[in-house]
LUMLUM-217527 format. One record per residue (C-alpha): y, z, x; residue number from 0. Coordinates in steps of 0.5 Angstrom, whole numbers, plus 500, padded with zeros to 3 digits. Layout:
# residues N
+-------+-----+------+-----+
: north :  up : east : num :
+-------+-----+------+-----+
:     Y :   Z :    X : NUM :
...
+-------+-----+------+-----+
# end
This chain:
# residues 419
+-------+-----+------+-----+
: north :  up : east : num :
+-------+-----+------+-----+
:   194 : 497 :  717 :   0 :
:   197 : 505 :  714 :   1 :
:   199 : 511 :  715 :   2 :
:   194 : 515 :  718 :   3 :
:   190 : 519 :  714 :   4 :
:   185 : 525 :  715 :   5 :
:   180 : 526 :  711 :   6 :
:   176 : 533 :  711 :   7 :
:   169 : 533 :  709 :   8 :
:   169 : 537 :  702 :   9 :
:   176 : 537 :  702 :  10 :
:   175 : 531 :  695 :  11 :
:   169 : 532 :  692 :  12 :
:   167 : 525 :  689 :  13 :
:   172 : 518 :  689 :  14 :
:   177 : 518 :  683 :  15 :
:   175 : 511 :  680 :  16 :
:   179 : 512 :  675 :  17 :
:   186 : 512 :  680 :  18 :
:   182 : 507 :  684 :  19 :
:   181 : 502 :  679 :  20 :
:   188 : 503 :  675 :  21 :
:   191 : 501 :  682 :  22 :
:   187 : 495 :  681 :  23 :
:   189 : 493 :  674 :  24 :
:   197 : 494 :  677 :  25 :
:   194 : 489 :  683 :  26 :
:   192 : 484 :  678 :  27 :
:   198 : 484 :  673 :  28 :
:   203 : 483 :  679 :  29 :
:   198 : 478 :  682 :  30 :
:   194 : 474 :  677 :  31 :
:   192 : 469 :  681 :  32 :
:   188 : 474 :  685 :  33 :
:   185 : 477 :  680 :  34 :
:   177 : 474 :  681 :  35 :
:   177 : 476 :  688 :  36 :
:   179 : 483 :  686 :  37 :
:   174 : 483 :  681 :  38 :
:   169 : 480 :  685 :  39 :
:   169 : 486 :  691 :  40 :
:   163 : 491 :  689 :  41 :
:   167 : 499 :  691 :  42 :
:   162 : 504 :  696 :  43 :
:   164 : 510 :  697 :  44 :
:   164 : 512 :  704 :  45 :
:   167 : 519 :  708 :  46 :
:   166 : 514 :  714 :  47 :
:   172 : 509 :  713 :  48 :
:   178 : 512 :  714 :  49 :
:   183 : 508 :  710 :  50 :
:   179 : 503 :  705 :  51 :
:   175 : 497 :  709 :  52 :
:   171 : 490 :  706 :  53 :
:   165 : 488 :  710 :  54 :
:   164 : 480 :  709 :  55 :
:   159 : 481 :  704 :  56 :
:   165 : 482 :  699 :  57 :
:   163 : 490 :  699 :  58 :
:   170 : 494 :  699 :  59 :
:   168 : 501 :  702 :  60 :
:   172 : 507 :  700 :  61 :
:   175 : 514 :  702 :  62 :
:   175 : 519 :  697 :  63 :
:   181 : 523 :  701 :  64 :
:   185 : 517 :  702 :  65 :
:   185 : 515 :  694 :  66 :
:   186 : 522 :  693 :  67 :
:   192 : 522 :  697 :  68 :
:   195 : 515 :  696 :  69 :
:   200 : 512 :  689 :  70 :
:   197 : 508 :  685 :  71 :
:   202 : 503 :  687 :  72 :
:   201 : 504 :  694 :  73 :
:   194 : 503 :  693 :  74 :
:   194 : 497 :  689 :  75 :
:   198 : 493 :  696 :  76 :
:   191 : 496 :  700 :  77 :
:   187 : 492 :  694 :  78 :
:   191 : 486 :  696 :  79 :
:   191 : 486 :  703 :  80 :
:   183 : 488 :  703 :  81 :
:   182 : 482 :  699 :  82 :
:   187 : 478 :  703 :  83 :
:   182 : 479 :  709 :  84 :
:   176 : 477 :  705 :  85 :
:   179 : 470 :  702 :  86 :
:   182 : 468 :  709 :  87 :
:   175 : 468 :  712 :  88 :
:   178 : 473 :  717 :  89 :
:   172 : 475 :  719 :  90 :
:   168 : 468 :  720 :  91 :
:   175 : 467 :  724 :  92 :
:   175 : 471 :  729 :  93 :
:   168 : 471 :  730 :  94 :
:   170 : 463 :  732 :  95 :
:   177 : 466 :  736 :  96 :
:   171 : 470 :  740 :  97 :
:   167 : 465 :  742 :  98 :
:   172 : 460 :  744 :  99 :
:   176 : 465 :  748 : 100 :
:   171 : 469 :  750 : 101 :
:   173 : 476 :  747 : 102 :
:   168 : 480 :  747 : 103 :
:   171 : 488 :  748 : 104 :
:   172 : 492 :  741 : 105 :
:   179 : 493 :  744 : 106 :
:   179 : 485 :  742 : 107 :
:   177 : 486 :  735 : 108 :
:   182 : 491 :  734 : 109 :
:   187 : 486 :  736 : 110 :
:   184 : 480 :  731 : 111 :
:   185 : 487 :  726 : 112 :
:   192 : 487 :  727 : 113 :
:   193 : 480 :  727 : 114 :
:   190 : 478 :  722 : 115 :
:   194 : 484 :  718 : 116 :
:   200 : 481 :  721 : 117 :
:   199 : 474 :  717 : 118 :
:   198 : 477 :  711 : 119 :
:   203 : 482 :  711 : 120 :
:   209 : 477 :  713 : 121 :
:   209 : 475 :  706 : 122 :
:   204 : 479 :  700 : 123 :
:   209 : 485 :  699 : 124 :
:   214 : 485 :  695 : 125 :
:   215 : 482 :  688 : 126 :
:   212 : 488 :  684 : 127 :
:   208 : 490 :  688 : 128 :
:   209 : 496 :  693 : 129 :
:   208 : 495 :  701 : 130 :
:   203 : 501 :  704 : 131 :
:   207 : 506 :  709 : 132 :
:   206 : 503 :  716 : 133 :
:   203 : 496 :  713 : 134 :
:   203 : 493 :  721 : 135 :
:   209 : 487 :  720 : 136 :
:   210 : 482 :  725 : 137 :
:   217 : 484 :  727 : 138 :
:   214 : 491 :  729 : 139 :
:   211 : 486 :  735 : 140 :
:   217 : 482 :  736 : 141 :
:   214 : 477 :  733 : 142 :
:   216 : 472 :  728 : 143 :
:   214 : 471 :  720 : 144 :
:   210 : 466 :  717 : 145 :
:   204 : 464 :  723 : 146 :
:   197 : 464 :  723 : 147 :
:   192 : 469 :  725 : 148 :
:   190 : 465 :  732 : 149 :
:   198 : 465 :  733 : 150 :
:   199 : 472 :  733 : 151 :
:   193 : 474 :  737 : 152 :
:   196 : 470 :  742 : 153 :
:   203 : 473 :  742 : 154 :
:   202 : 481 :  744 : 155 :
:   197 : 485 :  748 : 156 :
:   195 : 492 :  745 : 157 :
:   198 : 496 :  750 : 158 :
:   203 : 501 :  748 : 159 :
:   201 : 499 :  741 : 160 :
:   193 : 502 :  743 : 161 :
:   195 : 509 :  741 : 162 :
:   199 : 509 :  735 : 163 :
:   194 : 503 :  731 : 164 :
:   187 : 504 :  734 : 165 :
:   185 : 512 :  731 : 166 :
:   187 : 509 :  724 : 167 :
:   187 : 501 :  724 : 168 :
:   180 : 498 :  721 : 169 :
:   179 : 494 :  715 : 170 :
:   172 : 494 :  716 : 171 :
:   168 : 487 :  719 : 172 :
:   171 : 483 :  714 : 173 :
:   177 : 482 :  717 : 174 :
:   175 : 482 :  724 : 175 :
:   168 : 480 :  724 : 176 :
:   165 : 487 :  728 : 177 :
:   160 : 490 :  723 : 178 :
:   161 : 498 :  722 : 179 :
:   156 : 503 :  722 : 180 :
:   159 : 504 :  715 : 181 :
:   156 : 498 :  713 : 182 :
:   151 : 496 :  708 : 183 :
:   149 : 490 :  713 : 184 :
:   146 : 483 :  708 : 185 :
:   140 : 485 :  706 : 186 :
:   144 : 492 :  701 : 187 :
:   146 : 491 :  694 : 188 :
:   151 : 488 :  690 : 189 :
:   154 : 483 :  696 : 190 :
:   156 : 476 :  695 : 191 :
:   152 : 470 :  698 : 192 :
:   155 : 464 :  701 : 193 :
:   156 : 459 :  695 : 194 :
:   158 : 465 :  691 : 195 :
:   164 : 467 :  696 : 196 :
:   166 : 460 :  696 : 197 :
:   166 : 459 :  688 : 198 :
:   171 : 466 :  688 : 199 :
:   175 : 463 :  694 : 200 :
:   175 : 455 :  689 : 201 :
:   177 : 460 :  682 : 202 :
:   184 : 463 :  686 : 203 :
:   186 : 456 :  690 : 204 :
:   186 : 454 :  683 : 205 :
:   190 : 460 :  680 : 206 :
:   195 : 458 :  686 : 207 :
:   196 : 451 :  685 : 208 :
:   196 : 452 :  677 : 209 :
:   203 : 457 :  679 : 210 :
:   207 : 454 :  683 : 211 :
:   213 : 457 :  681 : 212 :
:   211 : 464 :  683 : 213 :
:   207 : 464 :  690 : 214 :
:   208 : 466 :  696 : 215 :
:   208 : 461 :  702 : 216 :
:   202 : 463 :  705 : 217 :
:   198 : 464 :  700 : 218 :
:   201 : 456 :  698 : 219 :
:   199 : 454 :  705 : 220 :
:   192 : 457 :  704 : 221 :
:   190 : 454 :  698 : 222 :
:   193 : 447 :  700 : 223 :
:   187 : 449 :  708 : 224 :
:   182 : 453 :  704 : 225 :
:   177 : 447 :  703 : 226 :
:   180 : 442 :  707 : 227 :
:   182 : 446 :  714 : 228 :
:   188 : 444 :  719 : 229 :
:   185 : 439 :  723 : 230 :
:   188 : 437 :  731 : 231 :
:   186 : 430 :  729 : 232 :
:   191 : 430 :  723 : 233 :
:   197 : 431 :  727 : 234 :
:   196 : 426 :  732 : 235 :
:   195 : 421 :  726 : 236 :
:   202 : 423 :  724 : 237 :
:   205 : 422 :  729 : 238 :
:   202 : 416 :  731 : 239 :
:   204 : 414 :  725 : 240 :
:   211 : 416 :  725 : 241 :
:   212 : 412 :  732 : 242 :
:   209 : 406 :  730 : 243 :
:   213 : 406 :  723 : 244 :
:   219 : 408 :  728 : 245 :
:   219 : 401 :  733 : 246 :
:   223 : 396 :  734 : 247 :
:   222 : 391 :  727 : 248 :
:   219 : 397 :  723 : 249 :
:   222 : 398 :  717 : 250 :
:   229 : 394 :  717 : 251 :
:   231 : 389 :  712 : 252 :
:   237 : 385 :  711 : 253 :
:   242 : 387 :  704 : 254 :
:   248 : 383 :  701 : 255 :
:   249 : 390 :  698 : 256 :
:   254 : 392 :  704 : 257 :
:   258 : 387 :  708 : 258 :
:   256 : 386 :  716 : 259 :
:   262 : 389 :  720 : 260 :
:   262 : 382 :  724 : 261 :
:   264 : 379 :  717 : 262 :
:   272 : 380 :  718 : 263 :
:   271 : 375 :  724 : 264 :
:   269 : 370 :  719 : 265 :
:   273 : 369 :  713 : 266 :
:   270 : 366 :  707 : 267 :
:   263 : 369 :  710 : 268 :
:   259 : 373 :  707 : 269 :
:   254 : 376 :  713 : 270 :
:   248 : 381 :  711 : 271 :
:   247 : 388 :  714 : 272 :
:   241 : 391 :  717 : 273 :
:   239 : 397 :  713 : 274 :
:   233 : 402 :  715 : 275 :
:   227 : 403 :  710 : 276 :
:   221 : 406 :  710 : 277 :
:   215 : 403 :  712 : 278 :
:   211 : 399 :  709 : 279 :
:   204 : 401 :  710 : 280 :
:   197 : 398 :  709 : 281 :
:   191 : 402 :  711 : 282 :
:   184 : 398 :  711 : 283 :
:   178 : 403 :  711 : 284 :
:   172 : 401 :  712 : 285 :
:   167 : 402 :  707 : 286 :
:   161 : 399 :  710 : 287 :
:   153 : 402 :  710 : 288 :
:   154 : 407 :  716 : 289 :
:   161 : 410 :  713 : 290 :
:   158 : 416 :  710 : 291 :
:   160 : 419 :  703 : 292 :
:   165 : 424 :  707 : 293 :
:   168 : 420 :  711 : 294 :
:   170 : 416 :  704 : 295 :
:   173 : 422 :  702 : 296 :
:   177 : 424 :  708 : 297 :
:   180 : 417 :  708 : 298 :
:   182 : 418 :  702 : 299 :
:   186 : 424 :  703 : 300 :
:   189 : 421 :  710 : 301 :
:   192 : 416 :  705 : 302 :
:   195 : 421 :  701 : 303 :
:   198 : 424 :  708 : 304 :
:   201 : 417 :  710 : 305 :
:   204 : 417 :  703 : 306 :
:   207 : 424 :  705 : 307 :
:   209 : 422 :  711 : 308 :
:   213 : 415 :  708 : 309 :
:   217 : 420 :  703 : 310 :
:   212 : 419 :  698 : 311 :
:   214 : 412 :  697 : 312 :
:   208 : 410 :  693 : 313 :
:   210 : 403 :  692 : 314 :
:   211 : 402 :  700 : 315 :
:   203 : 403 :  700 : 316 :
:   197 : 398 :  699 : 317 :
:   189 : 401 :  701 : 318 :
:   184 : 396 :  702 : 319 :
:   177 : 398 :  702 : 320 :
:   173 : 392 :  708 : 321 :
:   166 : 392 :  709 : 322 :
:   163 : 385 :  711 : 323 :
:   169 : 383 :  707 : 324 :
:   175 : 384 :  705 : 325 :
:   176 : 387 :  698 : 326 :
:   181 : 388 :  693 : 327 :
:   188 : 391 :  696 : 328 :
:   190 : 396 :  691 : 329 :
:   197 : 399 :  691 : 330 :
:   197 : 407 :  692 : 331 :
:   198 : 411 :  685 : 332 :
:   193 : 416 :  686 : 333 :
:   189 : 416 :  692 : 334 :
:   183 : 419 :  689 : 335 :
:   183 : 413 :  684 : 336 :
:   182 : 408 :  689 : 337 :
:   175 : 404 :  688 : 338 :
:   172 : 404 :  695 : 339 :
:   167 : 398 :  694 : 340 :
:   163 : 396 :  700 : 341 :
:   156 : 399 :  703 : 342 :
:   154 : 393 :  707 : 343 :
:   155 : 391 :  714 : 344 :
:   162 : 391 :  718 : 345 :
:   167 : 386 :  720 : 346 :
:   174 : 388 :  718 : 347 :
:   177 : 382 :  722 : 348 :
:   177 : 380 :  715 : 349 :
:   181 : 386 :  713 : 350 :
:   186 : 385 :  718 : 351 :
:   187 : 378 :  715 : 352 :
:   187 : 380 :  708 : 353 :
:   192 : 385 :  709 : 354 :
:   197 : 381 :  714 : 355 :
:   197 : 375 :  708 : 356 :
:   200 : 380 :  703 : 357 :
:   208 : 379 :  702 : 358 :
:   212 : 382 :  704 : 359 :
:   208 : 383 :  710 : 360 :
:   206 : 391 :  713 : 361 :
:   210 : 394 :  718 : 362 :
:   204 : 398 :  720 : 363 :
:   197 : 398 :  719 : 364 :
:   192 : 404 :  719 : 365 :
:   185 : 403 :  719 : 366 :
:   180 : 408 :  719 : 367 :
:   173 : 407 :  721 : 368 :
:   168 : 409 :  725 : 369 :
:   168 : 404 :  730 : 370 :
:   162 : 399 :  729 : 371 :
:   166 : 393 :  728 : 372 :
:   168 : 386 :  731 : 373 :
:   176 : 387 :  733 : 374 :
:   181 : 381 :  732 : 375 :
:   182 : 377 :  738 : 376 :
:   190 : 378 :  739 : 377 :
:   194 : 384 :  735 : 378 :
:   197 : 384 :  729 : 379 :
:   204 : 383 :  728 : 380 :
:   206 : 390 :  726 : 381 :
:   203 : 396 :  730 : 382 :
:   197 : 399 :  728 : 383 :
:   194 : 404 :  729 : 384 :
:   186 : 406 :  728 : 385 :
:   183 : 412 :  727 : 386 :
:   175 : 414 :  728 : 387 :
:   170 : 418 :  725 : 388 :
:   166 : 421 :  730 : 389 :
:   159 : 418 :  732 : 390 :
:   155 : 420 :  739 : 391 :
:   157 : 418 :  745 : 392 :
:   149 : 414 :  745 : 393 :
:   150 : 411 :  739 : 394 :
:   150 : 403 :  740 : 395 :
:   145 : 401 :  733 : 396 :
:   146 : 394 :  732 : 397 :
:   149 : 391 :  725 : 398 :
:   146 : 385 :  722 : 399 :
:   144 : 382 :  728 : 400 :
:   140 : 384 :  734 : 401 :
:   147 : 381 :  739 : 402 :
:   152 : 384 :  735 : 403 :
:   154 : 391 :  739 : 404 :
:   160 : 396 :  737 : 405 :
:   166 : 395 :  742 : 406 :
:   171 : 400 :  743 : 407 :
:   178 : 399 :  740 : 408 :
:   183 : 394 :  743 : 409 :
:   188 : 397 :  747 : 410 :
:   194 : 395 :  744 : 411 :
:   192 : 400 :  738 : 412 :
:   194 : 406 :  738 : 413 :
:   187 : 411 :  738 : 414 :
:   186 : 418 :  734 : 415 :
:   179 : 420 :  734 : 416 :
:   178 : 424 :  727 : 417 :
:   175 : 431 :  727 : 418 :
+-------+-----+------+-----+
# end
C-alpha cells in the first residue's frame, strides 16, 4: 500500500500522538463523512507493523518510526485507506473469497491486500487529500478503475509483483481477514463488537447520502450496497424486466400528436402514429402468512428498483398487496409508504384479475411471492414475470385446506429466484 519503510528498534523512542492525531483531524476536515469511523478506531502501538495496519475489531496498529518519517498530509491519506478497509468489510470478504475459491496460502491474502487496496484507491485520493507515495492503483496492474475487490482478484496474479509488494504491503487482518502476530485478537481491550461496527458503518452511509454533491463514486456505490448488498437475483430480475417491457405490444400507443407517414396517401384523413413509452407495470406482491417481514421489505425495495428501471416513471407504476384476496392498488409515490395488508392464506388468482381490470391495462406484470399459491389457468395478456423468495426444496406445507398443494409457476412466466 506505501512506500517501503524500515524501522530500527530504538531508533523512535515513543509514538508521536500528536503528529498521528493532528493527520487525523486533516483526515476529517477533508473527509467529513468519514469522521465517525476515524473516531471510532482505538490506536496500539506496535514496532511489529511495518507501516500502520487495522485488525477487524477496528484496532489501528501503529509504527512509531513510520509516524516519524511520514507528512502529516501523507498520513491523513493512511488514516482513510486503513479505515476504508474496515468500512468495506474487506476482511470478512475475503474470508467469503477464501471459501468460495478455495484460496488458502499466505500468497492469496496478500493478493485480496492488493486488491482491495485497489478498490479503495481508484478514487479516495485527491480533492485535499494527498495519496501516500507507492499507493498500489489499479493502472499500476493494468487493470481498469472503479471495480470491486472480487473483481480485481481476478485480473492479475502476484508474480513479477511478489517482490516489490510482499516485504512491505500489509494492512493488517482487517483488510484481508489473516490475523497477525501483532494482533490483540477479540478478547483485547477497546475492540469494537458486531452491532457497534455496524452502528459506525449506519453513521457514515448516512453522512454520505446526506453529501451527495461532494463524494466520490465509490463511496456513493458503498453506501447505496452496505446494508442492502448486490445480490445476482436482482440483475436477473432487471432484465427479466426489461425483456418483458421490450416485446412486441409493450409500451406502444397510438397519438394524433404526429401524423402517420401513410396519411399523404389519404387526403382529408387524419391517421395516428405509433409512439413508444415505458411500460406500464404492476406488481402483485404477496402479503399471505408464510411471507415474512423481510421479505416484505425486500419487495419493496424491488418495486423502487422496477421504478428505475422504467425511468423513474412513478405514475406508470401500481402495487397490489394479495393474499387470499386482493387488496387496494396503490399508485407508486414512495415504495416505503405502501401498506402491504394481508397475512392469511394465498391466492393471488385474484391479484392477477385485480391487476388485469385496472385501465389502462398493465403491459408487464411483476409478482413477488414465495410460491405457495394457486396459479390462473391461462396467462395474462402482458408478460409477467415472477420472482420467488427462496423455501426448501422439502417444503410442501399445505394452505387452508389438507388438498390444496403449491405448484411451481406456470411456463409461460418468466421465473427469477430471489437470494
Amino acid at each position: 500500500m506505501y512506500g517501503e519503510v524500515t524501522t530500527t528498534p530504538g531508533e523512535v523512542s515513543s509514538l508521536d500522538r500528536e503528529k498521528l492525531f493532528a493527520a487525523r483531524l486533516h483526515a476529517v476536515r477533508v473527509r467529513p463523512y468519514l469522521a465517525t469511523a476515524l473516531f471510532a478506531l482505538t490506536v496500539v502501538e506496535s514496532r511489529r507493523v511495518p507501516t500502520m495496519a487495522v485488525d477487524r475489531y477496528w484496532r489501528c496498529y501503529v509504527s512509531p518510526g513510520f509516524v516519524a518519517r511520514t507528512p502529516v498530509e501523507d498520513l491523513a491519506g493512511v488514516w482513510v485507506h486503513e479505515v476504508s478497509h474496515l468500512l468495506r468489510d474487506h476482511h470478512g470478504r475475503s474470508d467469503r473469497v477464501a471459501r468460495e475459491r478455495g484460496l488458502t496460502g499466505a500468497g492469496d491474502r496478500l493478493r485480496m491486500n492488493i486488491a482491495a487496496d485497489c478498490e479503495i484507491n481508484d478514487d479516495v485520493y485527491g480533492d485535499g487529500l494527498a495519496r501516500p507515495e507507492g499507493a498500489v492503483v489499479p493502472g499500476l496492474l493494468g487493470l481498469g478503475e472503479g471495480e470491486l475487490m472480487e473483481d480485481y482478484l481476478r485480473g492479475f496474479r502476484l508474480g513479477p509483483w511478489l517482490d516489490r509488494f510482499a516485504a512491505w504491503l500489509d494492512c493488517g487482518s482487517g483488510a484481508d481477514g489473516l490475523e497477525r502476530e501483532w494482533d490483540l485478537g477479540p478478547d483485547g481491550a477497546d475492540g469494537l463488537g458486531a452491532q457497534e461496527q455496524d452502528e459506525v458503518r449506519y453513521r457514515v452511509t448516512q453522512a454520505i447520502t446526506g453529501r451527495p454533491g461532494r463524494v466520490s463514486k465509490g463511496w456513493k456505490r458503498w453506501a447505496e450496497e452496505a446494508f442492502h448488498p448486490p445480490q445476482a437475483w436482482r440483475q436477473l430480475l432487471g432484465a427479466a424486466l426489461r425483456s418483458a417491457a421490450s416485446g412486441a405490444g409493450a409500451g406502444t400507443d397510438y397519438t394524433y400528436g404526429r401524423p402517420a407517414r401513410r396519411a399523404a396517401a389519404l387526403p382529408g384523413v387524419v391517421l395516428p402514429s405509433l409512439r413508444s413509452r415505458p411500460p406500464r407495470v404492476s406488481v402483485i406482491i404477496d402479503t399471505s402468512g408464510s411471507v415474512s417481514d423481510a421479505e416484505l421489505g425486500s419487495a419493496l425495495l424491488e418495486v423502487a428498483a422496477i421504478s428505475r428501471a422504467v425511468g423513474g416513471r412513478r405514475d406508470l407504476i401500481s402495487v397490489l398487496p394479495c393474499d387470499a384476496a386482493a387488496r387496494i392498488v396503490h399508485p407508486l409515490c414512495r415504495a416505503e409508504g405502501i401498506p402491504l395488508l394481508g397475512g392469511g392464506g394465498t391466492n393471488l388468482r385474484k391479484g392477477f384479475t385485480a391487476a388485469l381490470r385496472a385501465r389502462p391495462g398493465p403491459d408487464v406484470l411483476v409478482v413477488l411471492t414465495d410460491g405457495q399459491t394457486p396459479w390462473p389457468a391461462a396467462p395474462p395478456p402482458c408478460r409477467t414475470v415472477v420472482g420467488l423468495f427462496p423455501r426448501p426444496v422439502d417444503a410442501e406445507e399445505l394452505e387452508d385446506s389438507e388438498v390444496y398443494e403449491p405448484t411451481a409457476p406456470p411456463d409461460w412466466a418468466r421465473v427469477v429466484r430471489i437470494g
